[in-house]
N, C-alpha and C positions, 0 to 999 in steps of 0.2 A: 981577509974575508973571502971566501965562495963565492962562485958565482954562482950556484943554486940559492945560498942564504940570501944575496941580495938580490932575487929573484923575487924570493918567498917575502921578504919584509916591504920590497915594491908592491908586491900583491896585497898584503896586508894594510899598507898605506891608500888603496886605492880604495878596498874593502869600506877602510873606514872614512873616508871621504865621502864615498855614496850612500852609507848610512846615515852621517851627517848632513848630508843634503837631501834623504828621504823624508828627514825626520823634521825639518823643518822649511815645510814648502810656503808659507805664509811669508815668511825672510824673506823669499827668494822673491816674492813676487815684485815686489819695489821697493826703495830703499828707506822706507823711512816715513814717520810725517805722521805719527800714529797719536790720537788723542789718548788719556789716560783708559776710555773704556775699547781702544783696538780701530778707533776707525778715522776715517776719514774724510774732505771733502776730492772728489776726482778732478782735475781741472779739466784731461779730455772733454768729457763727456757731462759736466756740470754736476754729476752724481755725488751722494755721500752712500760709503758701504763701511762693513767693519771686517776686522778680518778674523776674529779672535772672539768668543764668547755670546752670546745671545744679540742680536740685533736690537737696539732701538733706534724712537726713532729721529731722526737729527734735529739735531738742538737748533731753536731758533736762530736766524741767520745760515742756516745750513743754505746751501743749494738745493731745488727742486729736484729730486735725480731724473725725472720725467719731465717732456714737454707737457704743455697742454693736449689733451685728445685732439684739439683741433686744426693742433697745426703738428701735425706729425709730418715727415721728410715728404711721406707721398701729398699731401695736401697741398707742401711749399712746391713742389716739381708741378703740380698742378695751375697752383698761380702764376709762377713764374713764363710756364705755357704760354696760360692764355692771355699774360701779360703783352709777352713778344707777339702772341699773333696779332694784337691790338693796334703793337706798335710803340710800345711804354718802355723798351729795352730793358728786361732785369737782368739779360745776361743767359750765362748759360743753367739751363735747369738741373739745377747739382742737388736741391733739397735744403740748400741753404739760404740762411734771411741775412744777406749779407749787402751791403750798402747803397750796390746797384738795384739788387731786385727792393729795400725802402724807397730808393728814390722813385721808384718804373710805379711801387702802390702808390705814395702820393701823390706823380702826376694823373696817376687812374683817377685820385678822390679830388683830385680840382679839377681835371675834366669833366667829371659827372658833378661835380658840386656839393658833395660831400664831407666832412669831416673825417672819417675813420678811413685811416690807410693802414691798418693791422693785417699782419699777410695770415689768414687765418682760414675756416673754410665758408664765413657770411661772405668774404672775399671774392673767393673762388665762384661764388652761386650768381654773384653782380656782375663776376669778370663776362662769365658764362654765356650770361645775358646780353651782357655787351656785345659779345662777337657775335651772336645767334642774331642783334639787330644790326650787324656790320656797322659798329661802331669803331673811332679809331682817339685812339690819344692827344 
């Protein structure tokens, strides 16, 4: 064999490699996990999408693909704030509702005497308040 022919048939090979890899970019995305109508639940991101075909929309017991409006990442970075200025330690303000900044809102709602330790943004409006009366945990 030539070494132009195995040139031309490398080329050809390569040709059709990235045809086959143009042609189907949905594959590529992840490996797998696809319900009968193309979709998914995400675990990142608690999300369900589809990849394949009209969207509906997720089947009972799906995951919520969205928080609640009210506790969106800036809202948590919020509480968590005015948590630590209080004194209630959530940690650092990353936008997450993660087990230091639960325990920083329940000591917020037994300090003030309260029930609801939902890091949310009625949360943030009491934290608020707190500091604005130099309150401390």
């Amino acid at each position: 064999m030539t070494v132009r022919r195995i040139i031309l048939l490398t080329f050809l090979a390569l040709v059709c490699l990235g045809c086959s890899l143009l042609g189907a970019p949905a594959a590529i995305a992840h490996g797998g996990g696809l319900n009968s109508e193309g979709c998914h639940n995400e675990r990142r991101t608690g999300g369900y999408h589809c990849h394949r075909g009209t969207p509906r929309a997720a089947p009972l017991g799906a995951f919520n693909p969205a928080p609640p409006a009210d506790r969106s990442s800036d809202v948590v970075i919020a509480a968590q704030t005015l948590l630590n200025q209080l004194g209630c330690d959530a940690g650092a303000a990353d936008g997450q509702v993660g087990l230091q900044t639960r325990a920083a809102a329940a000591r917020f709602a037994s300090a003030t005497g309260e029930n609801d330790a939902q890091v949310d943004a009625g949360l943030v409006r009491r934290l608020a308040e707190a500091v604005a009366a130099g309150e401390r945990c």
